[in-house]
Structures are given as structure tokens and as C-alpha cells.
MOPAC internal coordinates of N, CA, C and O (Angstrom, degrees):
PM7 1SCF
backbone

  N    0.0000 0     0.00 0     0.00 0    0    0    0
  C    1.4433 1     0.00 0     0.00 0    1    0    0
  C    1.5282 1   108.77 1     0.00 0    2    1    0
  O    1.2310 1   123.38 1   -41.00 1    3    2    1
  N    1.0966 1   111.12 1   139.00 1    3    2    1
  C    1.6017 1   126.69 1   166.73 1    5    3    2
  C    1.6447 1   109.69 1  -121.99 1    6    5    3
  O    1.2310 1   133.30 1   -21.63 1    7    6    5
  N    1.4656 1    91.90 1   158.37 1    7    6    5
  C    1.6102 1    89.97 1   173.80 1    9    7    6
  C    1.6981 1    77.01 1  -147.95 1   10    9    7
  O    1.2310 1   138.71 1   -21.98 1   11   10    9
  N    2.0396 1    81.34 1   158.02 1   11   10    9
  C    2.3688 1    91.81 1   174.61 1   13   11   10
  C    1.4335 1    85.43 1  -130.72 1   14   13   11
  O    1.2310 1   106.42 1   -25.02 1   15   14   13
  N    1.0681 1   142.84 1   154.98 1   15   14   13
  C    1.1564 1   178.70 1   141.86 1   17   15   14
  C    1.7015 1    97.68 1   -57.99 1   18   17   15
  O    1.2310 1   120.64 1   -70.91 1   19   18   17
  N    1.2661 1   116.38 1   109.09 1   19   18   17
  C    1.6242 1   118.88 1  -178.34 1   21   19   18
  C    1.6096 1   106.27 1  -115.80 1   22   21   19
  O    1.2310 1   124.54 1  -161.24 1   23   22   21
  N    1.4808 1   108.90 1    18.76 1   23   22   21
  C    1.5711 1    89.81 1  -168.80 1   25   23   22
  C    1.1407 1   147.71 1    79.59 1   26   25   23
  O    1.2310 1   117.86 1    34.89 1   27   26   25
  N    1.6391 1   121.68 1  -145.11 1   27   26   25
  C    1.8619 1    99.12 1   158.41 1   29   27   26
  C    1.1111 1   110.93 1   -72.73 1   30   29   27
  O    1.2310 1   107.63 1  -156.54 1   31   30   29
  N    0.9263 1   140.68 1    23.46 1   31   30   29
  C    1.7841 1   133.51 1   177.93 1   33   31   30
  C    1.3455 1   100.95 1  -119.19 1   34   33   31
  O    1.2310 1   107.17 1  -159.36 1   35   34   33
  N    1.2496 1   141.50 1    20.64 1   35   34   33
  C    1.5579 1   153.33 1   127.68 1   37   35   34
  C    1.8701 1   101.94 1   110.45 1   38   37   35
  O    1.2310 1   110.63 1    87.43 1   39   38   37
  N    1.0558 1   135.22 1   -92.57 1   39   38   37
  C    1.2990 1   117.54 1  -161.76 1   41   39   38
  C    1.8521 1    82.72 1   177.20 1   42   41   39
  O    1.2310 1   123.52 1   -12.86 1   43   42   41
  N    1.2598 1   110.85 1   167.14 1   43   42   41
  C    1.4559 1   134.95 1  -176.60 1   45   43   42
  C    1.4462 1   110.55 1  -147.39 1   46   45   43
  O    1.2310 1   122.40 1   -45.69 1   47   46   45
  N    1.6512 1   113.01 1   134.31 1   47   46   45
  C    1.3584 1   121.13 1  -178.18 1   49   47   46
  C    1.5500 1    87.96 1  -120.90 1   50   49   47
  O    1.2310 1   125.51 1   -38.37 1   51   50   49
  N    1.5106 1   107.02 1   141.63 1   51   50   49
  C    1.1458 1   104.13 1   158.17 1   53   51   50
  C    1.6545 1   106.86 1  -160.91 1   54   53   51
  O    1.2310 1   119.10 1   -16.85 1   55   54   53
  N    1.4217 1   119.33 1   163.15 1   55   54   53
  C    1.2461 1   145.70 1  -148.37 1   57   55   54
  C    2.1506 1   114.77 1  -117.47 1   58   57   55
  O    1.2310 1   126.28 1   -88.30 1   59   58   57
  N    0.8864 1   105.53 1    91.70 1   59   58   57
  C    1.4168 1   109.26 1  -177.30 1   61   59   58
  C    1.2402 1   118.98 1   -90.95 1   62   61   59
  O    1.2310 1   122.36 1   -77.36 1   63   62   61
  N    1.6268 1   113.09 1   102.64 1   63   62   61
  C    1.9289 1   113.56 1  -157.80 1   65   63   62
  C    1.7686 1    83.22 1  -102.48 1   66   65   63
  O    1.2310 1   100.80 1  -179.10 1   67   66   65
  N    1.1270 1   152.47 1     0.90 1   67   66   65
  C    1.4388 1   118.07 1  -169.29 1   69   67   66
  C    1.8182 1    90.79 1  -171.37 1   70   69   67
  O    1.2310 1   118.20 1   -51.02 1   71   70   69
  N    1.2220 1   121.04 1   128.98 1   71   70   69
  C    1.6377 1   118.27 1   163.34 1   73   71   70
  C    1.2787 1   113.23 1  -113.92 1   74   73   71
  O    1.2310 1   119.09 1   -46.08 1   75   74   73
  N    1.0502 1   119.34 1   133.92 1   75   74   73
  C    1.8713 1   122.10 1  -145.22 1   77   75   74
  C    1.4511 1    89.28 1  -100.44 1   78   77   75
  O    1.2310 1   105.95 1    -0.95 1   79   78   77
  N    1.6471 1   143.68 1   179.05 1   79   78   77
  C    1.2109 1   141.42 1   131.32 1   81   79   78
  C    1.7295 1   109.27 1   -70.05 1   82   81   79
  O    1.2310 1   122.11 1    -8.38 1   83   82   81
  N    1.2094 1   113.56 1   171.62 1   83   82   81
  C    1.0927 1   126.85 1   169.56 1   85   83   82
  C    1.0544 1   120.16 1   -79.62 1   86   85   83
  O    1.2310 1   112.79 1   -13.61 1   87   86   85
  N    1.4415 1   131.22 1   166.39 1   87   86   85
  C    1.6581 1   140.58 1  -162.49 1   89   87   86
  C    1.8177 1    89.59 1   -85.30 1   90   89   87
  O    1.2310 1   128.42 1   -32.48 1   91   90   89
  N    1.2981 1   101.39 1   147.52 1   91   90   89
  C    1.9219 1   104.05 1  -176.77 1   93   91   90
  C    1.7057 1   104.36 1   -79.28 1   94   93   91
  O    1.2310 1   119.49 1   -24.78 1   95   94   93
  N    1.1874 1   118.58 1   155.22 1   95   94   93
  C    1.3377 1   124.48 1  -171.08 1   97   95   94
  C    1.4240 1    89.78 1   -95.96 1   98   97   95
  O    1.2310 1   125.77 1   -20.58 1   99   98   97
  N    1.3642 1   106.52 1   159.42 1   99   98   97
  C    1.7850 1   116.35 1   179.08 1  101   99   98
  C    1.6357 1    96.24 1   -82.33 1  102  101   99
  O    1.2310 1   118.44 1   -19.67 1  103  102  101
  N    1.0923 1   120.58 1   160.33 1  103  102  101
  C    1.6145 1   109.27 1  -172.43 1  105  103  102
  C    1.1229 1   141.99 1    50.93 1  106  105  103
  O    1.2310 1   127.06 1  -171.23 1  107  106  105
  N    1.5318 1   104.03 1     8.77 1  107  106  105
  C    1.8454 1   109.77 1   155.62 1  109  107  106
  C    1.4296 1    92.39 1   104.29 1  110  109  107
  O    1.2310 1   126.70 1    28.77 1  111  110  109
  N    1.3004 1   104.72 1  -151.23 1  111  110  109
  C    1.1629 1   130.32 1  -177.46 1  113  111  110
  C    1.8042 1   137.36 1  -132.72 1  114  113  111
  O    1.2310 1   133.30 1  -160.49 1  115  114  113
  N    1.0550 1    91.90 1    19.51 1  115  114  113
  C    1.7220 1   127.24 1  -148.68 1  117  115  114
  C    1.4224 1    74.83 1   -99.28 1  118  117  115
  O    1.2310 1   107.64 1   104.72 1  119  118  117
  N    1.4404 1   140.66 1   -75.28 1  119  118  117
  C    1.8414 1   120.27 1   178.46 1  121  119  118
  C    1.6896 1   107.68 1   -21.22 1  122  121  119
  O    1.2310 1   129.31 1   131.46 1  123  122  121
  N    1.4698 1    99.67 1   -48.54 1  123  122  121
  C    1.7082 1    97.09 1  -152.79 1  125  123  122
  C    1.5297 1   104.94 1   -80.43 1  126  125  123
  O    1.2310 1   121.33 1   141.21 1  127  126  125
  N    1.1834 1   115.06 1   -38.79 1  127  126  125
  C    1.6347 1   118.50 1   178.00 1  129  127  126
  C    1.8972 1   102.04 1   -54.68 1  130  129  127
  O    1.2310 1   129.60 1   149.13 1  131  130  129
  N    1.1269 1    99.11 1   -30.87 1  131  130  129
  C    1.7747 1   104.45 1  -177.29 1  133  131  130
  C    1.4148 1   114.27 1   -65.67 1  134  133  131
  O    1.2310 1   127.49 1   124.38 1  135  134  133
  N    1.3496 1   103.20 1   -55.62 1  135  134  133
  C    1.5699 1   121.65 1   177.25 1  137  135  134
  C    1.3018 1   108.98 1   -37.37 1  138  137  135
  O    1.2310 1   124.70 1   110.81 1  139  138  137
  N    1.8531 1   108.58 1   -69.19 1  139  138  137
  C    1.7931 1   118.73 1  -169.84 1  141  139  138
  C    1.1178 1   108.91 1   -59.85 1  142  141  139
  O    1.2310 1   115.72 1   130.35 1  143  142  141
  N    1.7247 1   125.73 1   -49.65 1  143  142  141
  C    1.0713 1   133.24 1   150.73 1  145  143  142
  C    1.8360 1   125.96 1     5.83 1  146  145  143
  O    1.2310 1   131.94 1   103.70 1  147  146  145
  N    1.4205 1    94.55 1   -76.30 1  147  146  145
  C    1.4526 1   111.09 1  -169.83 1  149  147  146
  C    1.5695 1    96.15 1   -99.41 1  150  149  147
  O    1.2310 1   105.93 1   179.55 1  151  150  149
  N    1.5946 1   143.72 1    -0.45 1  151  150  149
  C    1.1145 1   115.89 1   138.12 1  153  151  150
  C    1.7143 1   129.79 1   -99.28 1  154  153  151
  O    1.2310 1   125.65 1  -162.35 1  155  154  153
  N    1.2506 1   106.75 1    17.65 1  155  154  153
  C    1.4678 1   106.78 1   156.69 1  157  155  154
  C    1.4422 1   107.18 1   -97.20 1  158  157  155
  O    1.2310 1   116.28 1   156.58 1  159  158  157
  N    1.3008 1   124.67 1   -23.42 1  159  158  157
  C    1.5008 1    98.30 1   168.81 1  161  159  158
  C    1.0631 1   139.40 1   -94.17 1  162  161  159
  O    1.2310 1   123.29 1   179.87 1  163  162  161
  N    1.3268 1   111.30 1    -0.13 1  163  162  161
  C    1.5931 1   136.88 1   149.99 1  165  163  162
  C    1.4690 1   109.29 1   -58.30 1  166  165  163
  O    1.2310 1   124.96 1   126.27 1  167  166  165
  N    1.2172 1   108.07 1   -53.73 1  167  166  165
  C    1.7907 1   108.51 1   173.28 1  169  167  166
  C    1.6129 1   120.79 1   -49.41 1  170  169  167
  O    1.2310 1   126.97 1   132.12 1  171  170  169
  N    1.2642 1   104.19 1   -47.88 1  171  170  169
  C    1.3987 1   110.34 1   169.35 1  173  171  170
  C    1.4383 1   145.73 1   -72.93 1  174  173  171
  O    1.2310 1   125.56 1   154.03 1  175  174  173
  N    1.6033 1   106.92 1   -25.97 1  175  174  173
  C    1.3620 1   140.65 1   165.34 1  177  175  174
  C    2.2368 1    83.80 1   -61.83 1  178  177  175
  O    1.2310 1   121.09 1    93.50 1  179  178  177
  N    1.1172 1   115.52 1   -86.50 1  179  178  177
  C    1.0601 1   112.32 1  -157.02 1  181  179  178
  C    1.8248 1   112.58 1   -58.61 1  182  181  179
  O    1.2310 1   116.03 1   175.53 1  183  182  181
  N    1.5473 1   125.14 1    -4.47 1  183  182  181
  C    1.0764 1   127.85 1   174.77 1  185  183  182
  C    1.9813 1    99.55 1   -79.35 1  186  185  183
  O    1.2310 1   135.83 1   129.85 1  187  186  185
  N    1.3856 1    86.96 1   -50.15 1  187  186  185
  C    1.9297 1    98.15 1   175.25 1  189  187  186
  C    1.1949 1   105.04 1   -25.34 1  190  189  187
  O    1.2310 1   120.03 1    73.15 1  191  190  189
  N    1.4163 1   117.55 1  -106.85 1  191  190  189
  C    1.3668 1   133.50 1   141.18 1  193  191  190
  C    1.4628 1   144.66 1    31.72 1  194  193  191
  O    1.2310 1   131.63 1   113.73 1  195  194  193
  N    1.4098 1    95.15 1   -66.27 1  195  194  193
  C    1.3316 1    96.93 1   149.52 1  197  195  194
  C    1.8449 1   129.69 1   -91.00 1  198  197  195
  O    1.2310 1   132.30 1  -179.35 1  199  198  197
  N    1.3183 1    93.85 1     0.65 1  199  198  197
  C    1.4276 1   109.38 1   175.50 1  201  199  198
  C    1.8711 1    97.22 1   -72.88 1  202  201  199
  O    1.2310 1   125.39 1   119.66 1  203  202  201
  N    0.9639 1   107.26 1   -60.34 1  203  202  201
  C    1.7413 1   126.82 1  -173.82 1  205  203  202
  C    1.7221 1    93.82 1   -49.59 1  206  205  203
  O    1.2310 1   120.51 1   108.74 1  207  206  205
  N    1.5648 1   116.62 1   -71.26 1  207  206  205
  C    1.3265 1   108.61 1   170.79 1  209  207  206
  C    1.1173 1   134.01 1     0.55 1  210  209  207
  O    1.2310 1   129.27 1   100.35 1  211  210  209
  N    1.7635 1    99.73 1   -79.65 1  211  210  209
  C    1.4712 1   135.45 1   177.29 1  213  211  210
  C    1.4742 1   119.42 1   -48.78 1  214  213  211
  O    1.2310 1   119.75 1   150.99 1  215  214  213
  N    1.4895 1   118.09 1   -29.01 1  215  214  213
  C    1.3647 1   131.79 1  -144.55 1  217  215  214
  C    1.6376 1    86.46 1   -99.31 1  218  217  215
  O    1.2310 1   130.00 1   117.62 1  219  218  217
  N    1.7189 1    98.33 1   -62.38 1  219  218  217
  C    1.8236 1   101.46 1  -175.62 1  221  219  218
  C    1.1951 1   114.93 1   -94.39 1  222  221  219
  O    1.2310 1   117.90 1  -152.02 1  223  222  221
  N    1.3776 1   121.61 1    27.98 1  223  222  221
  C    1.9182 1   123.01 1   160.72 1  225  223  222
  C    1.6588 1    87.78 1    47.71 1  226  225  223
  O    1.2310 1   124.20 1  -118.77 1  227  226  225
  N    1.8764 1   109.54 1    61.23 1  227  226  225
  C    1.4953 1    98.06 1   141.39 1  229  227  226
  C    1.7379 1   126.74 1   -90.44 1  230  229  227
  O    1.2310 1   132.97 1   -26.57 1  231  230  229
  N    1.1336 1    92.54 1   153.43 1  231  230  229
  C    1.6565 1    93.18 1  -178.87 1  233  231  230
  C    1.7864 1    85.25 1  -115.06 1  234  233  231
  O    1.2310 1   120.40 1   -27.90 1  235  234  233
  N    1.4132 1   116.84 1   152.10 1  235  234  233
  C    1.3039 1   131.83 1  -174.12 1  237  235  234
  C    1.8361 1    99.70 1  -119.25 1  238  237  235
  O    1.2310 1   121.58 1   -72.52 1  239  238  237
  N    1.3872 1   114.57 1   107.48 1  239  238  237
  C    1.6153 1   104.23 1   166.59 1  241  239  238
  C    1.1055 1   126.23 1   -78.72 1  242  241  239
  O    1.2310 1   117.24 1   -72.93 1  243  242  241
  N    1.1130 1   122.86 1   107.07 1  243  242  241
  C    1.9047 1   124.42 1  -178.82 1  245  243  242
  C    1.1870 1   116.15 1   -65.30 1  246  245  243
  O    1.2310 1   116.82 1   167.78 1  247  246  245
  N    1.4288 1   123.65 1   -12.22 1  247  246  245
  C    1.0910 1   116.15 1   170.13 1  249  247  246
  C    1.8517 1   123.34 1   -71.88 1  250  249  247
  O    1.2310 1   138.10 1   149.34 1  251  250  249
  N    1.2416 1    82.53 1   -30.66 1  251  250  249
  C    2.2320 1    91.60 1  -173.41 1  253  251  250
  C    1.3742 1    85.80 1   -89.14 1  254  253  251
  O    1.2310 1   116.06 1   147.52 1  255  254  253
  N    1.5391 1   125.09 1   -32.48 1  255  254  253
  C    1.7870 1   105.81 1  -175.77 1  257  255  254
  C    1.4583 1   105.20 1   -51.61 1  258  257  255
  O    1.2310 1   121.58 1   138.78 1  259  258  257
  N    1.3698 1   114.59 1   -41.22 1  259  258  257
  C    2.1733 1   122.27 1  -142.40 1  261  259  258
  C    1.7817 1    90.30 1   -77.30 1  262  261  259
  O    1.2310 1   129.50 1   146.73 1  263  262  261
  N    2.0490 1    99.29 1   -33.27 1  263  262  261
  C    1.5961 1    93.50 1  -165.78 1  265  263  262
  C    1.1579 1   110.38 1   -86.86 1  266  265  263
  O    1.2310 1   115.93 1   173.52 1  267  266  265
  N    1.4324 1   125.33 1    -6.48 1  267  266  265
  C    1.4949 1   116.65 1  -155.37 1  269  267  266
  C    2.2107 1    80.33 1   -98.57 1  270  269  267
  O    1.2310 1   126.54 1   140.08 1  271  270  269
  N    1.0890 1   105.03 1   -39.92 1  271  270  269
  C    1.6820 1   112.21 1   179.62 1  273  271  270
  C    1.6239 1   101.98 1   -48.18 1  274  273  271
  O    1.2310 1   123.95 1   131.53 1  275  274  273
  N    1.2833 1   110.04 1   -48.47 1  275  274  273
  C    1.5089 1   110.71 1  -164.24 1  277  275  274
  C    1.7106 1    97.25 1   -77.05 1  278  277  275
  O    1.2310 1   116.36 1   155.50 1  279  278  277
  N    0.9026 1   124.52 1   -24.50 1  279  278  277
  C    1.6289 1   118.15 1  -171.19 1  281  279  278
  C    1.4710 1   112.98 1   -89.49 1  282  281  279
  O    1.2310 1   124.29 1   167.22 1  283  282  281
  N    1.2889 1   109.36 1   -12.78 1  283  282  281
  C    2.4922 1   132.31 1  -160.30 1  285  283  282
  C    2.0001 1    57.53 1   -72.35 1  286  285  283
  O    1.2310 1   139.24 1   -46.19 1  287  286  285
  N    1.8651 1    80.31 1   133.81 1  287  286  285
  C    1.5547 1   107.22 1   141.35 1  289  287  286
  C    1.1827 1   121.91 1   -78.05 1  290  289  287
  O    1.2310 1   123.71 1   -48.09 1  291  290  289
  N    1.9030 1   110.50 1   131.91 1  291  290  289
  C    1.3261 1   120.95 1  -172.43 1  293  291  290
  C    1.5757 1    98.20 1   126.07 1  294  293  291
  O    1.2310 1   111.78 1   141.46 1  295  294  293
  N    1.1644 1   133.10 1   -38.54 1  295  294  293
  C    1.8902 1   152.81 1   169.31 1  297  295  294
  C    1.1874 1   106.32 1   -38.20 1  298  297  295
  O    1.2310 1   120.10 1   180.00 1  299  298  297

């Protein structure tokens, strides 16, 4: 049993008899292992990172980031 809390529209109980798998993707699953893949290591790269930040009291100037972005050939 679950219940959600809806607010003024009162609350919902409900009852979950069976959780199905999902329909198979054409081509496996090898997209999706790729996907999570490269956003857990994006997740972690940016946990790093700001770990390093934290560690050596960087301060980041947004101002030379926005100008040095606006000047990168290709802009």
C-alpha cells in the first residue's frame, strides 16, 4: 500500500498487485548503459571538482569566464 498526500484535493491510497518489466528496446541496451554511464561520470567529475575547489579556496571569476567564452573562436 501507498498513500500521496494531494493537498486540498484530499489524499490517495493505492494498492500495487504486480510490477511488470518494461517493453525491450530494439538494439539492446548498450545506448542506455552508455547514457548512465556518461552521466555518472559527469556526476562525479563535477563532485571531484568541486571537492578540489573546496580544498584550495578557488574562487572562479565569471567575469574572464563570460569574456574569455565570448572571444573562443567559433562565438
Amino acid at each position: 500500500m501507498i498513500g500521496v498526500d494531494l493537498g486540498a484535493q484530499g489524499y490517495v491510497v493505492a494498492r500495487v498487485d504486480k510490477v511488470l518489466p518494461r517493453p525491450p528496446v530494439p538494439g539492446g541496451d548498450a545506448a542506455l548503459v552508455g547514457q548512465y554511464t556518461q552521466a555518472w561520470t559527469d556526476a562525479e567529475l563535477q563532485a571531484y571538482l568541486a571537492a578540489l575547489r573546496t580544498r584550495y579556496k578557488v574562487k572562479i571569476n565569471e567575469d574572464v569566464v563570460a569574456e574569455g567564452a565570448a572571444s573562443s573562436p567559433g562565438s
